[in-house]
DOVEX-358763 format. One record per residue (C-alpha): x, y, z. Coordinates in steps of 0.02 Angstrom, whole numbers, plus 50000, padded with zeros to 5 digits. Layout:
N
XYZ...
REM end
This chain:
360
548275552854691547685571454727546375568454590545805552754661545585561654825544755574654750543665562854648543145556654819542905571154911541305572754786540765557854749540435557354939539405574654931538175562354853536975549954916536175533654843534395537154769534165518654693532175516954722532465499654803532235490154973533445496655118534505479255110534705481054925535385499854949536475492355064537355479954984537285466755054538145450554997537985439055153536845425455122536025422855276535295440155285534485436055103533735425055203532075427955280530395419455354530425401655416531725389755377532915404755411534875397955481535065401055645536895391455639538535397555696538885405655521537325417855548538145421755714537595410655843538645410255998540175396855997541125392356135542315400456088541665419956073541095416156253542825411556323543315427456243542155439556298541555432156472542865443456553541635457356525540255454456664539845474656696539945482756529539845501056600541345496156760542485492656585542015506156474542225518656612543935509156645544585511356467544025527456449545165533356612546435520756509546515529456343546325547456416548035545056539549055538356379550335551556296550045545556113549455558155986547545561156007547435564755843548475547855787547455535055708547455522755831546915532155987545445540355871544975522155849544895514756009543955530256058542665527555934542495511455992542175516156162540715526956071539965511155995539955501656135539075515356236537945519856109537295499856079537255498956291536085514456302535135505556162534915489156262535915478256119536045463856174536665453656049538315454956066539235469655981539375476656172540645465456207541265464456041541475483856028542375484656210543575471056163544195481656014544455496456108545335487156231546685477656124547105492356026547175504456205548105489556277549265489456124549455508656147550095506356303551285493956294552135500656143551585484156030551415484755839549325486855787548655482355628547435493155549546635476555481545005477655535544295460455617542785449455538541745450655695540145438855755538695450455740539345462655604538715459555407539945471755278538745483455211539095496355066540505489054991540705504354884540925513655028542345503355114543325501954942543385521154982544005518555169545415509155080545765521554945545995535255072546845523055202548165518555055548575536255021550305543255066549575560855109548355551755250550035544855337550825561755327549305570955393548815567555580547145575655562546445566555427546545548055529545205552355641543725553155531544525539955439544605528855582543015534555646542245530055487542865513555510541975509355685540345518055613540355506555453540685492155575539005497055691537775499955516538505480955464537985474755640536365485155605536205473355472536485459755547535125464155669534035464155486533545482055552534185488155363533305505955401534475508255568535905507155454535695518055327535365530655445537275528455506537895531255326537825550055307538945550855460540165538755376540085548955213540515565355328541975557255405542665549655218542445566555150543095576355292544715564155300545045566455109544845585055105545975586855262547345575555165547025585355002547265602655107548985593255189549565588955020549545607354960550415611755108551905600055103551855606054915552085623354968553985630054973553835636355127552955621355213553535612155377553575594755331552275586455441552915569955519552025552155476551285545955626550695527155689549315523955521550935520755423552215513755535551275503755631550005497355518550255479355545551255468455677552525454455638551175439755630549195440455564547895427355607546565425255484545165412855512544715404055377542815403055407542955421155397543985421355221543175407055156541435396455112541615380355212542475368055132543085382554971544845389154949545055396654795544935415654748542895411054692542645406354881543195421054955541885429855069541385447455057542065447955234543535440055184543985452655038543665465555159544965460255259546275455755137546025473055066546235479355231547975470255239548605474655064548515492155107549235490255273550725479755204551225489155082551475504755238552935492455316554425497955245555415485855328554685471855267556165460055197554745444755164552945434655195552815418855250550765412155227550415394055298548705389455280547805376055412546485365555424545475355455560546015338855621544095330855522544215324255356545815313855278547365320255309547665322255106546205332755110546575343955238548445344955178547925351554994546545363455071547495372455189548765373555053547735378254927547105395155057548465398955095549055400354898547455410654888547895423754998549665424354912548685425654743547455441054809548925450154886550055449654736548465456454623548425469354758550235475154729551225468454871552605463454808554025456854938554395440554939553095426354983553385409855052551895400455073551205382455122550045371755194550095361755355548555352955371547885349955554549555354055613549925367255769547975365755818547445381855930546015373356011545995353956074544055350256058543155332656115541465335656089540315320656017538935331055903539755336055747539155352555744539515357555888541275348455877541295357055708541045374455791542495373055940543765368655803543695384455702544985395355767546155377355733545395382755540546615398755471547855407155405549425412955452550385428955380551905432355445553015447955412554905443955409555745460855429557395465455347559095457655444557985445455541
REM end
């Protein structure tokens, strides 16, 4: 692994000089930002506002009152600084400011203010945090070369045992999160201009870990405790939406979304951290539209899916999974126009994972 890392450390000295468009240096795989001109889709899939995003996020009315709140928040807790998590939520904070002072107003805001406010929250209280980061409205994945290098360093046992490599990590993170909701904005430009930061912050993380793993190597070395990125990297039971893993109407491994990889990567890494972990229970559901057969074999055959990308990513406890159909629906929705009926029943649309811990 210290060759990987130092593989890393520079291959990220380097930047992309492909003589192509912005978008194409990019990366990007989501369809509707191929898209362009008239015709374009303007649906919920491209990121138009449900229902549900705005029961989520209405509780923010003055976005500079709850950013200044949460700031006063995070600064009064006692956790590590340097620990993954509070580097996170901090750089969230950053994002949200930094879109506000831009005038975004399309949503990442809110979006960026309710991240930093579950994980401070979760800080707090003392709760488990995943380090699964969430498929959110207005953010597009962008350089997927880049976040297969997030993972790489997020996976590595010298990153859990270093506290001072997590921040740039994290930070990374957040700032690959803002260039996909650049993107997303189709203002390509804006977001490559965020990537040499999130190269920095990659590079700086791996060389800190590298210059750890020497250390601990040394004789004479203090070992240096593992702090929350490893033991708290995910809590007992994961929600996955499936419009966010999956094309509508796909389960298999060919209908994955980028998104959707990104996230199950995310996971993989994260569950193989939890050395407690005695076994995984997946159930797959559907919507309460279509035949009851139907719905039955697709949300089984997700939910197998997930079990399927998680095993070819080396987790290896235990799985029991299964499909319930429209069963245990999240959101009762009566709505006449199918779209829009379509639209309130996604969150009823997932995927479960559960973590059973050892002696439970």
């Amino acid at each position: 692994m210290k060759h990987q890392l130092t593989l890393l450390v520079c291959a990220l000295a380097l930047t992309a000089c492909a003589d192509h468009a912005a978008r194409d240096r990019l990366g990007v795989e989501d369809a509707t930002l191929l898209q362009s001109g008239f015709g374009t889709t303007q649906d919920e899939a491209a990121g138009a506002v449900n229902p549900q995003w705005v029961s989520t996020y209405a509780l923010v009315v003055s976005s500079s009152t709850t950013l200044a709140l949460l700031q006063t928040q995070l600064d009064r807790l006692p956790e590590n600084k340097n620990g993954y998590f509070h580097a996170k939520a901090q750089c969230w904070i950053n994002a949200a400011q930094q879109a506000r002072q831009a005038n975004d107003h399309w949503g990442f805001v809110e979006e960026a203010i309710g991240q930093a406010a579950m994980i401070t929250i979760s800080l707090e209280n003392g709760t488990p945090l995943s380090a699964v980061n969430p498929a959110l409205r207005t953010v597009s994945t962008v350089r997927p070369d880049l976040w297969k290098i997030v993972n790489t360093i997020k996976s590595d046992p010298a990153v859990a045992k270093c506290p001072q490599a997590q921040p740039p990590v994290a930070c990374a993170e957040v700032e690959l999160m803002q260039a996909g909701h650049d993107a997303w904005r189709r203002s390509f430009s804006a977001a490559e201009k965020r990537l040499p930061e999130v190269q920095d912050n990659l590079r700086q993380s791996a060389e800190t870990a590298l210059q750890c793993k020497q250390a601990m190597q040394t004789p004479a070395a203090t070992p240096v405790p593992a702090t929350s990125a490893s033991t708290a990297m995910a809590p007992r039971k994961i929600t996955l939406r499936a419009d966010s893993l999956f094309r509508f109407n796909g389960g298999d491994e060919a209908a994955i979304l980028p998104a959707g990889k990104r996230q199950l990567d995310d996971m993989a890494i994260g569950l193989k951290t939890v050395s407690a972990m005695h076994e995984l229970k997946i159930t797959g559901y559907a919507d309460r539209l279509g035949g009851k057969s139907h719905n039955l074999a697709l949300s089984t055959q997700r939910a197998r899916t997930v079990e399927r990308y998680l095993r070819a990513h080396d987790v290896n406890v235990p799985i029991t999974v299964r499909g319930r159909g429209s069963a245990n629906p999240l959101v009762d929705c009566r709505q006449t126009k199918h779209e829009v009926l379509m639209q309130c029943l996604a969150p009823n649309r997932r995927v479960e994972i559960e973590l059973v811990a050892a002696g439970s």
